[in-house]
C-alpha distance (Angstrom), angle and dihedral (degrees) to the residues before:
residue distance angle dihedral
X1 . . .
X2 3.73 . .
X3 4.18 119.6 .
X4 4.07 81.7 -107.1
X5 3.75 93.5 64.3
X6 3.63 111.5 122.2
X7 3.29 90.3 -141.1
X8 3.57 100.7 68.4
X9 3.79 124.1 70.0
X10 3.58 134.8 -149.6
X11 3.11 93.0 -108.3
X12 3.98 88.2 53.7
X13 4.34 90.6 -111.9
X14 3.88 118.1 146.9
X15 3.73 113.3 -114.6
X16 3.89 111.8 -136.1
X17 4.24 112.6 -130.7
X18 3.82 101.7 -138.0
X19 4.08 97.4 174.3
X20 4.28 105.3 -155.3
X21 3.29 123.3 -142.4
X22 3.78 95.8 -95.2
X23 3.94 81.8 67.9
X24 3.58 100.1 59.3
X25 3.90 97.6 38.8
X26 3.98 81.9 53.1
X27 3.38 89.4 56.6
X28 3.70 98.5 41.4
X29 3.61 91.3 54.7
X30 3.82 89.9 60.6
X31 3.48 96.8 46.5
X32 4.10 85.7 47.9
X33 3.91 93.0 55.0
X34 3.99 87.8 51.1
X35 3.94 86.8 56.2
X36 3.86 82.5 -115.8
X37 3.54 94.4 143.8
X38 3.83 105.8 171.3
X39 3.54 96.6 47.6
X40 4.25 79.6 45.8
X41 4.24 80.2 47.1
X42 3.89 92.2 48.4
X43 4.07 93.1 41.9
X44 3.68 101.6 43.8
X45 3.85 96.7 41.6
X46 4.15 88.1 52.6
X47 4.02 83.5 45.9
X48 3.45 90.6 56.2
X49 3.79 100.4 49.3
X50 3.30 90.6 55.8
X51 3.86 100.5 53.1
X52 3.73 98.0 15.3
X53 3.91 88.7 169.2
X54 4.01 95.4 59.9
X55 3.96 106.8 113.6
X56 4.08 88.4 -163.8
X57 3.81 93.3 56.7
X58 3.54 93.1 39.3
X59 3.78 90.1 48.9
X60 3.87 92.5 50.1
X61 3.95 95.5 48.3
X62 4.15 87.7 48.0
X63 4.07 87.3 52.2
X64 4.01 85.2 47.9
X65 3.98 94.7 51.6
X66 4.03 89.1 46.1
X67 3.92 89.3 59.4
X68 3.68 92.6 46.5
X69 3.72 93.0 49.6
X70 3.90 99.7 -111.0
X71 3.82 92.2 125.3
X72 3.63 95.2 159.7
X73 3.88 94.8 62.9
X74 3.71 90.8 42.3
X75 4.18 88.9 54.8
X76 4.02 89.5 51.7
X77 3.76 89.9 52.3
X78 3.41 94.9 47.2
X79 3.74 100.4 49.2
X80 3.87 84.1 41.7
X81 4.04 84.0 64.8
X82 4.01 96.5 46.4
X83 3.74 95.8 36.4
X84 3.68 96.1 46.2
X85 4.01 130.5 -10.3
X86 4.08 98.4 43.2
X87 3.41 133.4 -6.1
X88 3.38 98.2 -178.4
X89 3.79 95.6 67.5
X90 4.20 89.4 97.5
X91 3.50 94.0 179.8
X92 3.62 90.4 76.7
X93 3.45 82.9 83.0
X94 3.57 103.2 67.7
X95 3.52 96.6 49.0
X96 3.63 91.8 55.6
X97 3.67 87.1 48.5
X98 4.01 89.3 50.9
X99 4.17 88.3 47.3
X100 3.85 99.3 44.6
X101 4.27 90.1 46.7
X102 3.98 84.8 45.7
X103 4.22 91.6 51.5
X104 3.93 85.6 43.8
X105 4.17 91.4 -113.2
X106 3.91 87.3 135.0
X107 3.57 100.7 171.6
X108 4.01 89.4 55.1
X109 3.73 84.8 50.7
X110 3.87 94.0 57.3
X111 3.70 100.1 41.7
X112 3.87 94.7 55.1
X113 3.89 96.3 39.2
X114 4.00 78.1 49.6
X115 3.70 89.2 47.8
X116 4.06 88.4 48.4
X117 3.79 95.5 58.6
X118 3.58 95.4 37.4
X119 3.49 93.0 59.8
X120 4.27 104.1 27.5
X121 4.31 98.0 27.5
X122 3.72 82.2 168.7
X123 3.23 113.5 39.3
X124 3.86 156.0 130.5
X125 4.18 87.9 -86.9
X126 3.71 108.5 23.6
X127 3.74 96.7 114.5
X128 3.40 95.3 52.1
X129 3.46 90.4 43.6
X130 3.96 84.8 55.7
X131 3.93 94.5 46.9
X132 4.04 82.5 47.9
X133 3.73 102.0 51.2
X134 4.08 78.8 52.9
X135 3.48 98.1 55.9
X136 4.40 88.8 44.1
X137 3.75 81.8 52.9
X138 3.73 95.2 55.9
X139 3.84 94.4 37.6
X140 3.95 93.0 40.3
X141 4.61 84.5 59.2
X142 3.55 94.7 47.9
X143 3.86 94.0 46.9
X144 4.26 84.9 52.9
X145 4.08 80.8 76.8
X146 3.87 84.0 65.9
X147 3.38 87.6 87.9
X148 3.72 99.2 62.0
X149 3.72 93.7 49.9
X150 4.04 89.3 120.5
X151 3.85 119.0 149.1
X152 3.95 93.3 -106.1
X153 3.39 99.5 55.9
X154 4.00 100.3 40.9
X155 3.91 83.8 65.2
X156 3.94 92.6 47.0
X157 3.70 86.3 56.3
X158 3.46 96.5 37.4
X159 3.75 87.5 53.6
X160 3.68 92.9 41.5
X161 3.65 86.8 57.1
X162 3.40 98.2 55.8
X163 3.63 100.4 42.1
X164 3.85 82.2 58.5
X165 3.50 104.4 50.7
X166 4.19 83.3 46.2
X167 3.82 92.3 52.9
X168 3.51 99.9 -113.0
X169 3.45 94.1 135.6
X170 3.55 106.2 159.3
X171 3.85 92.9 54.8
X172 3.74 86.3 45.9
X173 3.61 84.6 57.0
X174 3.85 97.5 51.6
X175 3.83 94.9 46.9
X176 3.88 89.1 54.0
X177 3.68 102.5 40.7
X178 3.60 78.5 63.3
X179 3.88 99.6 45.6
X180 4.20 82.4 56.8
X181 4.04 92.9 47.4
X182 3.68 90.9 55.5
X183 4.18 101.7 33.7
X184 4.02 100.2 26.1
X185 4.01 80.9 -175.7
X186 3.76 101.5 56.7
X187 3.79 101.6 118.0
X188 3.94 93.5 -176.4
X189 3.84 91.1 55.7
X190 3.96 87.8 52.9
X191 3.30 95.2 47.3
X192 3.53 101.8 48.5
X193 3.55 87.3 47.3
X194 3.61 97.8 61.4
X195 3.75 87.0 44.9
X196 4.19 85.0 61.8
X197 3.88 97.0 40.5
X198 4.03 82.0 45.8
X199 3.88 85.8 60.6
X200 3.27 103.2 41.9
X201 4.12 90.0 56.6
X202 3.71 98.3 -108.0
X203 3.88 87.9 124.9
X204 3.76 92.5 165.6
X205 3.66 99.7 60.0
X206 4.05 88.7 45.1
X207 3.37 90.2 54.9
X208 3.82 101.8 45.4
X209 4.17 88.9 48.5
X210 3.54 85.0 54.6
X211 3.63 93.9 55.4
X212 3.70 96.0 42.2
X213 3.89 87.4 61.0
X214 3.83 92.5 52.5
X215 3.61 92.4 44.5
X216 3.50 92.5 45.5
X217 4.13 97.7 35.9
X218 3.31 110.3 17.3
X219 3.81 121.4 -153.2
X220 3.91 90.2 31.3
X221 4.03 96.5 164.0
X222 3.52 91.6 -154.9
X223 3.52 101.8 50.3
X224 3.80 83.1 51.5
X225 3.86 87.0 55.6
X226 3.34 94.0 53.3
X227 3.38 103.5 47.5
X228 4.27 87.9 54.2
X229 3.78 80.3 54.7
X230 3.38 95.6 49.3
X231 3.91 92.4 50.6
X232 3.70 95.1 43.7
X233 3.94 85.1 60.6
X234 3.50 94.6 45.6
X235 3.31 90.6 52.9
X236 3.69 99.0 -129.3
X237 3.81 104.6 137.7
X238 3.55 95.6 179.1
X239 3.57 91.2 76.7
X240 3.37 92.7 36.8
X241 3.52 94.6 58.1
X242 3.83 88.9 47.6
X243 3.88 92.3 49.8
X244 3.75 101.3 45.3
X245 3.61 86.5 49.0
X246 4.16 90.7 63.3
X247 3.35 89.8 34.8
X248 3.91 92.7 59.2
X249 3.79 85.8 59.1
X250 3.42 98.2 59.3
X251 3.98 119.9 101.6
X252 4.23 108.2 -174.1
X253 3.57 117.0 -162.3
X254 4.20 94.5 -159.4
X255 4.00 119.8 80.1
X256 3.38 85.1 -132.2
X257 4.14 92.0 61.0
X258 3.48 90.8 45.0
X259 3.82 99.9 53.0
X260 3.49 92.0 46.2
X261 4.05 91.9 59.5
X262 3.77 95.6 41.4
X263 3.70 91.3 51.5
X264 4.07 89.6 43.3
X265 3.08 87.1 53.4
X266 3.54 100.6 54.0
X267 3.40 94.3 47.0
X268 3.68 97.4 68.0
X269 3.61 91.4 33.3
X270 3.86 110.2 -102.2
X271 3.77 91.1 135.5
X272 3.40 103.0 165.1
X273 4.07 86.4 60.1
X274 3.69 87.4 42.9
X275 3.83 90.9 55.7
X276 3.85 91.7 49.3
X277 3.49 93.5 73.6
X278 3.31 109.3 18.6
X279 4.02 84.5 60.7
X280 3.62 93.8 40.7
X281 3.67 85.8 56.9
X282 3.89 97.6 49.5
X283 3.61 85.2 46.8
X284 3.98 99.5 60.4
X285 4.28 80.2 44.0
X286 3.02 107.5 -94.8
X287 4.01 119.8 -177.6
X288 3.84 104.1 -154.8
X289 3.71 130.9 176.5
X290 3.32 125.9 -112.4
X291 3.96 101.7 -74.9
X292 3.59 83.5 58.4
X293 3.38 94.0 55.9
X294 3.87 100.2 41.4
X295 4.12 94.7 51.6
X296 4.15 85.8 37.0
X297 4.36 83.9 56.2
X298 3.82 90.3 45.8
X299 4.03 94.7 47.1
X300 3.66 95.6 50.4
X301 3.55 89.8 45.0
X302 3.47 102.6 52.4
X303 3.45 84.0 45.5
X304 3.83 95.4 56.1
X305 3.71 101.2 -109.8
X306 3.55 94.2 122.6
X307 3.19 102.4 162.2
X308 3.76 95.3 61.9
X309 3.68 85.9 41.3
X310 3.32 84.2 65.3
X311 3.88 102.6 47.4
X312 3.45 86.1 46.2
X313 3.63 101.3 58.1
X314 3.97 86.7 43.3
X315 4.02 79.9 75.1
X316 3.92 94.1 52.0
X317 4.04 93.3 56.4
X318 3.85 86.8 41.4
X319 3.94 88.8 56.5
X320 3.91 100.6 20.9
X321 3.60 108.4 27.3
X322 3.99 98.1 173.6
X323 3.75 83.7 66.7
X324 3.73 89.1 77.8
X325 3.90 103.9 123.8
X326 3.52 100.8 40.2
X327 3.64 99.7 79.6
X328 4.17 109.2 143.0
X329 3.94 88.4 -112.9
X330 3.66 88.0 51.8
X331 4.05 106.4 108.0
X332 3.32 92.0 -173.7
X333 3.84 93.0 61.7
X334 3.52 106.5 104.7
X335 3.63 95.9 53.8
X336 4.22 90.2 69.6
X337 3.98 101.1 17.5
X338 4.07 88.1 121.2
X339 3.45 150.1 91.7
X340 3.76 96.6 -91.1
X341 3.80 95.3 68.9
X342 3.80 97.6 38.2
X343 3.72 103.7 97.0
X344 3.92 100.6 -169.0
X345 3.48 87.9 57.3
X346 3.75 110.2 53.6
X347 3.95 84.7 40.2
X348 4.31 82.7 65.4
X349 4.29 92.5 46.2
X350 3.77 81.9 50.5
X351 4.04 91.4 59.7
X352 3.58 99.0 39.2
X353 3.62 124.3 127.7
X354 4.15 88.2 -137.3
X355 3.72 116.7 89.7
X356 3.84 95.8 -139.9
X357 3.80 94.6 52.1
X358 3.80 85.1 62.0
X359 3.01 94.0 47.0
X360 4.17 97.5 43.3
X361 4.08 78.3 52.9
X362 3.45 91.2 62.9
X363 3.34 100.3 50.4
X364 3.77 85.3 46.0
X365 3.73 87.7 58.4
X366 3.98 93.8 51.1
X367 3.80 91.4 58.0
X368 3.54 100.8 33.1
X369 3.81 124.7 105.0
X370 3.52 83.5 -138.5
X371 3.58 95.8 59.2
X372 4.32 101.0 120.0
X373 3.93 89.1 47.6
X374 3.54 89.8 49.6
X375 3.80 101.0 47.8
X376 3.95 86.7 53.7
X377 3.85 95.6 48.0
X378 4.23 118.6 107.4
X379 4.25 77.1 -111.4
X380 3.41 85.0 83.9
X381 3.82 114.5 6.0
X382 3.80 94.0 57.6
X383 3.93 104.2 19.7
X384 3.90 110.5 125.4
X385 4.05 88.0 -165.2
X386 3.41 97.4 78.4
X387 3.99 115.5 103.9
X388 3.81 118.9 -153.1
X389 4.19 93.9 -93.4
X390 3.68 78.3 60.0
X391 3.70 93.0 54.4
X392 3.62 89.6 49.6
X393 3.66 91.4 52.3
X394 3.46 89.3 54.0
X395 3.41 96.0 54.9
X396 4.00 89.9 45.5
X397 3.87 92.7 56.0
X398 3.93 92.7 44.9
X399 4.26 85.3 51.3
X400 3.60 83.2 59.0
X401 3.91 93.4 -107.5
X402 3.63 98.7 -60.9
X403 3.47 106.3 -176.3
X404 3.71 124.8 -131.1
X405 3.45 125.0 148.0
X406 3.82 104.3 -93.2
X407 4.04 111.6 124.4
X408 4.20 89.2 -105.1
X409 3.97 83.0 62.9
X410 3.66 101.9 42.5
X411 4.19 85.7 43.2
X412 3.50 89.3 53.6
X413 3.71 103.9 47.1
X414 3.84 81.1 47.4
X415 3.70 87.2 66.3
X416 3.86 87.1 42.0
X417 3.39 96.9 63.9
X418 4.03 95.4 51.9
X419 3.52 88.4 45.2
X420 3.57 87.3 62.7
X421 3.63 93.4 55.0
X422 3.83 100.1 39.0
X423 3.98 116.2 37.7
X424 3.06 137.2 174.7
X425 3.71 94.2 47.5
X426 3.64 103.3 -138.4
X427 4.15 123.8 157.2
X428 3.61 101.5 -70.4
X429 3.64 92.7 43.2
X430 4.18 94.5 49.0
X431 3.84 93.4 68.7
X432 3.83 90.4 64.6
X433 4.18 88.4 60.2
X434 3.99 86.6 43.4
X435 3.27 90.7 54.3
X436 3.89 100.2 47.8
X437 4.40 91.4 43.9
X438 3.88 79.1 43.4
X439 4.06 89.6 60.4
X440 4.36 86.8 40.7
X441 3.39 88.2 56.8
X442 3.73 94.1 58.4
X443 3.80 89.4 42.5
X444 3.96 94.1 59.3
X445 3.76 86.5 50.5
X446 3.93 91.6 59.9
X447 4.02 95.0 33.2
X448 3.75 85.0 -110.7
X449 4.07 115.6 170.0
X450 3.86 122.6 -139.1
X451 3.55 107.4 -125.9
X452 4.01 126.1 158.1
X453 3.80 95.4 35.0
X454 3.97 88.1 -179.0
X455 4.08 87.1 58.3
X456 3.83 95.1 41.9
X457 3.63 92.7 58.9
X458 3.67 94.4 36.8
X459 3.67 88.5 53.6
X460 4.18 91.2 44.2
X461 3.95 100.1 52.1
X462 4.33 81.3 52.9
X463 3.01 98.6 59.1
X464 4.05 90.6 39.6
X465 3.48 94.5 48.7
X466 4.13 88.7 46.1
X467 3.68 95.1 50.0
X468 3.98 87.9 47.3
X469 4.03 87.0 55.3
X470 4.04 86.2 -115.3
X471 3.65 110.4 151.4
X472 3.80 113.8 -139.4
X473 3.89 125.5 134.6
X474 3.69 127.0 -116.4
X475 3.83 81.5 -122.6
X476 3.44 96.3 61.7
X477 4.09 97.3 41.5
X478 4.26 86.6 43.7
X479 4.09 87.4 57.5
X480 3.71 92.1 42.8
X481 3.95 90.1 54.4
X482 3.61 93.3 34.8
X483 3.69 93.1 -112.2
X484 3.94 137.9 143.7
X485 4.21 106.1 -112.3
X486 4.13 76.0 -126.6
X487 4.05 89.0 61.5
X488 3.84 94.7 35.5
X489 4.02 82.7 53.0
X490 3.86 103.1 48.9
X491 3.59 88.3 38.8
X492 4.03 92.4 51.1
X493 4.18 84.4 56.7
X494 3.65 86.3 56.0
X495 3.87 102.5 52.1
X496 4.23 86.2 41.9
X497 4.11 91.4 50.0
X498 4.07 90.8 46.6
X499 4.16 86.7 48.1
X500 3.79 96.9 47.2
């Protein structure tokens, strides 16, 4: 040591180093604001120790444990400041607000971000405190459906769900108008209801369900979704410009909320938004199904994380192995991304209660690469559903479609002739066939034949397209079909008498 050292003395004594609590938070503090948060830990906890009745250290090691996830901790130091060492330090408030919303004890979280404002209107953390008190709003009306999580109407929703994601919309529909008749406050069962209206092109009536939820709930983050996807369908990027915008600003606390967004957001291709939450969710370890998974894969991949991309999508196959082919990387994908070459889902149409599901199945089957494993399954070797048209259909897709001119045949080419104009048949796309095996059904009731295939499904994407607010003239569809605008018109009265 050199004679400056201060610790040596003149009278050549050893000075003890007895660092004080003031030391240690110091250095805490700078290990905190280089997101060093053991050494922070290590710092703050000896800073503590020695001056366990500072509320400033206190307050700074209960800020640490909240961005490390130890909430708990963080809530006992806090209280230990309001209760005890300084009452006066408000903004104790807010970060027990911020802890109880992140451990889901909402109703904590709104009395002390209430208590925050009340008593600082001004200050340091009021906005935040604002934007909070929205997001416990929000939260606080979705949790009100706790209270109809009975048994009974789990499995109607559970069903409901997968009838949607199957494309058996119309049973979806049934199931759900029922869910509403018995719980007129179930927001999930309106929402998911628009959603199947939505696909089957009743546009209107998804829209106005939609708006009864926000009138009637306001802030419902999934009727917000769906109302983006809705727009980005319709094509009417003004409002989906507007609505991504507000959506952006919303933080959820609830997996739910946040799965919802990062899989909106996928959807219309905001995959940077998408990956936000969908990332933040794997991070906390979150165990998803595969939906999660598949919209996770695309989000990290358009995002150029391929790698997790990849690990990601490793989950879908595990969980939905007929999605193999559809991977994000896949160039090929939009060639099969559609109902015809999902297995699962044309074995569902086959069991539905609804005629023209069946019958959509069918035609599912005749185009699918799938078709031989199909025609062996119990979904149509041992399903008592099927009516004798059915059977003849059957029959007709296992001859290889030979056409004759028997009403199966004419049906079918029908459906041939929109496939040709709409392909892959994804969601959107699926209520068009409904709709045409809707107005077959009707036919066979009256002993109606199909003749002029080109002017029934002329006559059938009209009246999809005009139910879906899509503006295209009868001109245009009649020389796209070959068609006379007289034909396309008489034929259009038809297909609207047979729907009514």
């Amino acid at each position: 040591m050199s004679k400056d050292s201060k610790a040596i003395q003149s009278k050549g004594k050893l000075l003890a180093f007895n660092p004080t609590g003031e030391y240690y938070f110091s250095k805490g503090l700078k290990a905190y604001h280089r997101r060093d948060f053991n050494k922070a830990k290590k710092y703050l906890e000896r800073a503590i120790q020695l001056e366990p009745n500072e509320p400033m250290i206190a307050c700074q090691l209960a800020v640490l444990y909240t961005e490390i996830g130890e909430y708990t901790q963080s809530n006992q130091l806090l209280h230990l400041i309001i209760d005890q060492l300084d009452k006066d330090m408000v903004e104790c408030h807010y970060f027990l607000a911020n802890n109880y919303a992140h451990l889901g004890f909402f109703k904590d979280a709104y009395i002390h971000a209430n208590k925050y404002l009340e008593l600082d209107q001004d200050g340091d953390f009021a906005d935040d405190t604002e934007d909070l008190l929205d997001v416990l709003t929000l939260e606080a009306d979705e949790l009100e459906e706790d209270l109809y999580e009975q048994d009974d109407l789990i499995m109607k929703q559970e069903e409901a769900r997968e009838l949607l994601e199957s494309g058996n919309f119309l049973k979806a529909v049934e199931i759900l108008t029922h869910v509403i008749e018995e719980y007129p406050t179930y927001w999930s069962a309106y929402n998911n209801l628009a959603l199947a209206y939505f696909y089957l092109g009743e546009i209107q009536k998804a829209k106005n369900l939609l708006d009864e939820v926000l009138e009637k709930n306001q802030g419902n983050l999934h009727a917000l979704c769906n109302k983006l996807v809705f727009s980005f369908y319709e094509k009417e990027f003004d409002e989906v410009s507007a609505q991504k915008e507000a959506l952006v600003k919303i933080k959820p606390l609830l997996v739910d909320h946040q799965l919802k967004l990062g899989a909106t957001f996928a959807l219309i291709g905001e995959y940077e938004s998408s990956f936000l939450w969908l990332n933040k969710l794997r991070k906390s370890g979150f165990q998803g199904d595969g939906a999660y998974y598949y919209w996770l894969s695309y989000a990290a991949y358009n995002t150029k994380r391929e790698s997790l991309a990849k690990s990601a999508w490793e989950k879908v196959i595990e969980i939905n192995p007929e999605k193999n082919g559809f991977e994000p990387w896949n160039n090929e994908i939009e060639l099969g991304n559609g109902f015809e070459n999902h297995f699962t889902s044309i074995l569902k149409k086959l069991t539905s209660e609804h005629m023209e599901e069946r019958l959509f199945a069918l035609f599912l089957t005749s185009i699918s690469n799938k078709k031989e494993v199909i025609l062996s399954s119990d979904g149509i070797v041992h399903n008592s559903k099927l009516s004798s048209i059915e059977n003849q259909y059957i029959a007709f897709v296992k001859s290889e479609c030979e056409l004759d001119d028997s009403f199966v045949s004419n049906a079918h080419q029908t459906a041939a002739l929109l496939y040709q104009q709409h392909h892959p048949i994804g969601t959107i796309e699926a209520g068009l066939y409904l709709m045409w095996f809707s107005v077959c059904v009707e036919m066979l009731k009256i002993g109606e034949k199909v003749q002029n295939q080109h002017a029934w499904a002329a006559a059938t994407e009209y009246v999809w397209r005009m139910l879906r607010n899509e503006k295209m003239s009868q001109q245009k569809i009649a020389s796209q079909y070959g068609l006379s605008s007289s034909t396309l018109r008489k034929y259009v009265k038809l297909v609207k008498n047979y729907l009514q």
